[in-house]
N, C-alpha and C positions, 0 to 999 in steps of 0.2 A: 504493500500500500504506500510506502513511504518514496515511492519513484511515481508516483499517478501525480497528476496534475490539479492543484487546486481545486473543489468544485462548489466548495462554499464559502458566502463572504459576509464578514459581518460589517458594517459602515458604522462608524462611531461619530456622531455629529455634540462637541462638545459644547456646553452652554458655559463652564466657567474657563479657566485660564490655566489651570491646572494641569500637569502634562498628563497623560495617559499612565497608566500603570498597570502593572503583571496580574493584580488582584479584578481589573477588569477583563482582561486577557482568560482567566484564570476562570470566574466566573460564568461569562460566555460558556466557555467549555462545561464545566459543570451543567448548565442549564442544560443544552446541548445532549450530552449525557443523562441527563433524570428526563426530558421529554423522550427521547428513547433509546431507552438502555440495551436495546437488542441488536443495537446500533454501534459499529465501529468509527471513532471519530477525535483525532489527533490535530493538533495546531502546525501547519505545516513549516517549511523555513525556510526563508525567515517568517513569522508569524505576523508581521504588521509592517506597514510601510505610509508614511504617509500623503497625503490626498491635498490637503489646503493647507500647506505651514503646520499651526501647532491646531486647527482647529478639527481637522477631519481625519480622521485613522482608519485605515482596513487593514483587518484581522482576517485573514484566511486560513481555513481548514479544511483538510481530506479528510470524507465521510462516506458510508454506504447508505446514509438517508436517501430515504428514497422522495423525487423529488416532489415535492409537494407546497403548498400555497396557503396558511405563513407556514415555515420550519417548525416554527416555537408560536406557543399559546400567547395571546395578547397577555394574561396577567404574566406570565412569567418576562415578556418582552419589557410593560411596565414597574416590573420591579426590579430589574437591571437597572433601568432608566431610571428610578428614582433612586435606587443607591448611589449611584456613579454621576447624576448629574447631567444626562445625556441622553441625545434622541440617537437610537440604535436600528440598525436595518439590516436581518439574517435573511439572506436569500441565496437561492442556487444560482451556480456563474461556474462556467469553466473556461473565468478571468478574462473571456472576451466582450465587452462592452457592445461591439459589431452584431452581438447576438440579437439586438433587436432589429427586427424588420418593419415593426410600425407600432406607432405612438399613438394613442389617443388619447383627447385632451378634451375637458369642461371648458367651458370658456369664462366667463361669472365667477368673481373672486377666486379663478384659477389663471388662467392667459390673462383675463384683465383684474383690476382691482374693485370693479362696480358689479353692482346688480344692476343689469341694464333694464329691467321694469321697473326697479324701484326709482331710478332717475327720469323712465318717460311719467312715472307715478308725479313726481315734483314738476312735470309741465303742468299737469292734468288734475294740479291743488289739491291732490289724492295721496301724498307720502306716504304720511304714518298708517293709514289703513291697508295700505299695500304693502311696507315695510313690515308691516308686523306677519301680515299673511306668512312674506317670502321666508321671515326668517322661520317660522314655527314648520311651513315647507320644507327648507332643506334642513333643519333637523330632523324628521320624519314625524313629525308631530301632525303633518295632513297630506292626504293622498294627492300628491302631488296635480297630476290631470285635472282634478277638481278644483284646486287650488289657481292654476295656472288661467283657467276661465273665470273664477272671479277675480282674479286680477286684472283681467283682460279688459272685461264690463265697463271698470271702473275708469278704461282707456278711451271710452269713447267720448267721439268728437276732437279729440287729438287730429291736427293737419299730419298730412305724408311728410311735409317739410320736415317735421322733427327729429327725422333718424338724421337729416343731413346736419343739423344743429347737432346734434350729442357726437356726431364722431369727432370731433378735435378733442370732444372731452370724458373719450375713452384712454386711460390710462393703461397700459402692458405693467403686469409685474415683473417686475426688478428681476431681469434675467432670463425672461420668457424667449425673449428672440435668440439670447444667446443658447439656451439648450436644444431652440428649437433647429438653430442655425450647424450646431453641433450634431444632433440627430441627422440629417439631412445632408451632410458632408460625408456620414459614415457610411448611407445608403438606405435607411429609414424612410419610409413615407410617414405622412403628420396627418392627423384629420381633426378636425373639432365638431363635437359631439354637443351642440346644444340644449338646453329648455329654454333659451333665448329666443330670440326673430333675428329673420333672416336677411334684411339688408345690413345689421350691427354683425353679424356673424362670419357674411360672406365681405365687409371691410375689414374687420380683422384677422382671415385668412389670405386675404390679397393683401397684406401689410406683411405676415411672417410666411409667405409663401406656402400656405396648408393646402394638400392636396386634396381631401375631400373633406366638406364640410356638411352637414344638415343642422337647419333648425326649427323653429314654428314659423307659421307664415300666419302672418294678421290679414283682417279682411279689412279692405279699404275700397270706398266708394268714391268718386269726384272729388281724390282728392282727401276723403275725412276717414278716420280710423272707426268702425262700427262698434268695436267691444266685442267684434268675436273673431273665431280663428277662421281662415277660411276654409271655403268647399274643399273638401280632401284633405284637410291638413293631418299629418297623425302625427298625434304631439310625441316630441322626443322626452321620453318621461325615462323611466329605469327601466323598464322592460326595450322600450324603443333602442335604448344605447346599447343595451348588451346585443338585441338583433342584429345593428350596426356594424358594430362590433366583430360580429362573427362573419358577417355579408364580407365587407372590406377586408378583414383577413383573407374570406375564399377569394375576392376579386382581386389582391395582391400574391395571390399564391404563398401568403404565409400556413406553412403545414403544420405549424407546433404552437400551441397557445405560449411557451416559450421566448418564441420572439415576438410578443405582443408585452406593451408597458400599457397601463392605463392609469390616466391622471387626475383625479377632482375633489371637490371638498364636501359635496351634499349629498344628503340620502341618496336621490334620484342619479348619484354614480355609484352605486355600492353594489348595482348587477354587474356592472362592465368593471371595476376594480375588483371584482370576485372572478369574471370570467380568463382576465389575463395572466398571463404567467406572471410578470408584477404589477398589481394595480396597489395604487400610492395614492390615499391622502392625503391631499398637503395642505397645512394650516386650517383643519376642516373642523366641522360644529362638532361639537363632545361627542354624542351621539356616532357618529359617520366617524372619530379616530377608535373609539370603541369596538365597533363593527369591521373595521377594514383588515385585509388583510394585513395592509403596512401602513404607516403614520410617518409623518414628517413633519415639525413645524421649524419653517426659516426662512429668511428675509427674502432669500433670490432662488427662483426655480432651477439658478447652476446647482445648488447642491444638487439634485435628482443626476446630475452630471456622473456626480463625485460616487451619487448608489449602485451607478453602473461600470464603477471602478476609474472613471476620468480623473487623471490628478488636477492642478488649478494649472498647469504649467501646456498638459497637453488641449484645454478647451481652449485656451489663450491660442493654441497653434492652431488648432481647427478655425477659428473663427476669423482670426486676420493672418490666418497664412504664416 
């Protein structure tokens, strides 16, 4: 075993200043170990190397786990993480990063930093009662579909104009274009996966070059938005994503849920973060880091770079050559 190559990797994304140490190292493996013990599973060498300076560390191990989606139990992942002070990510990799063939991405405090209903909600003198819907929404507090039409209702009489207003004042998370621009270099296709509408969706896939995009289509008349979705619309809800999901995998000849990542923070991504070989919440409602296979919270969507093994030195080379 000790000549086989890598095939699991734990990502250590640290929150204090503190260097790493053997007893986290150390741990890992124990956990490792007591999730299953019928399991051979050693710290290979070197066992760490690091990712971002002092802030990002992988920990890799040779294991006969077999591969599966998380490794390790969300509580045992959490209590790693609060011993050590650190958001932690154990997944299967045999150390190629190139192993994903397509991404898929939320768009809604995921790619961007807005709820784009809750802002056409603040044309339409409606915030707080749509703000409150969305948030009780994406923590799974209402079904979503249902949810998403009374937000809609409370859109009408909205001008078409207004999607042209909001895009200057759609914001990218800090890092969106760079992971997306790094994904893309490797040979990855991108897609983004909506419950948004569809002219804010397909401008933010023609700004970071996303190859397939779906979202809700609004129904608009002479010009005025009516408060419903339109004829044929099928709302991109959590079942809708994972169908997607698995469509554009067959339409890209991806053959292994393996090389498929999936990215979002709200209930309504927690079919398609379950169907992919890594789907990742990032920065997501308690509820949605609870449930997910994987968790992440951090400022720039490069870290997800750093979960697929990118140090800070090779996304720097991807991105400007």
């Amino acid at each position: 075993m000790t000549e086989a190559q890598p095939n699991l990797r734990a990502v250590i994304f640290r929150r204090r200043s503190e260097a790493l140490s053997n007893p986290l190292l150390d741990d890992v493996l124990r956990a490792l170990q007591e999730a299953h013990p019928e399991s051979n599973t050693q710290a290979a060498a070197p066992p760490s190397r690091s990712l971002d300076r002092d802030r990002v560390e992988q920990f890799s191990f040779l294991t006969d786990i077999p591969s599966i989606s998380p490794v390790l139990p969300r509580q045992a992942i959490a209590k790693l993480e609060a011993t050590h002070s650190a958001d932690i990510v154990i997944h299967h990799s045999q150390d190629d990063p190139r192993r994903i063939k397509l991404a898929v991405f939320d768009m809604d405090s995921t790619l961007i930093q807005q709820e784009v209903i809750d802002l056409l909600a603040g044309y339409a003198g409606v915030e707080p009662q749509v703000a409150d819907i969305t948030a009780r929404a994406m923590n799974g507090q209402l079904d979503f579909s249902a949810s998403l039409k009374e937000r809609v209702k409370l859109l009408k009489g909205l001008p078409e104009t207004v999607f042209e207003e909001l895009k200057p004042k759609l914001t990218l998370t800090p890092g969106a274009d760079v992971l997306v621009k790094a994904l893309k270099q490797q040979g990855a296709k991108i897609a983004l996966l909506s419950g948004g509408f569809v002219p804010l969706a397909k401008f933010i896939a023609e700004r970071l070059g996303i190859d397939h995009v779906h979202a809700n289509e609004l129904e608009i008349r002479d010009g005025i938005l009516t408060g419903q979705l339109a004829d044929g619309c099928i709302i991109v809800n959590a079942e809708r994503k994972q169908e997607l999901l698995l469509h554009i995998s067959e339409t890209e000849g991806v053959q292994s849920a393996s090389g498929v990542m999936a990215v979002g923070d709200g209930a309504n991504d927690l079919m398609m973060l379950g169907e992919a070989g890594l789907g990742i919440a990032v920065n997501a409602k308690p509820r949605v880091q609870d449930l997910a296979p994987y968790k992440l919270n951090c400022q720039s969507l490069t870290d997800i770079s750093h979960v697929l093994g990118y140090t800070h030195q090779q996304i720097l080379e991807m991105v400007h050559g």
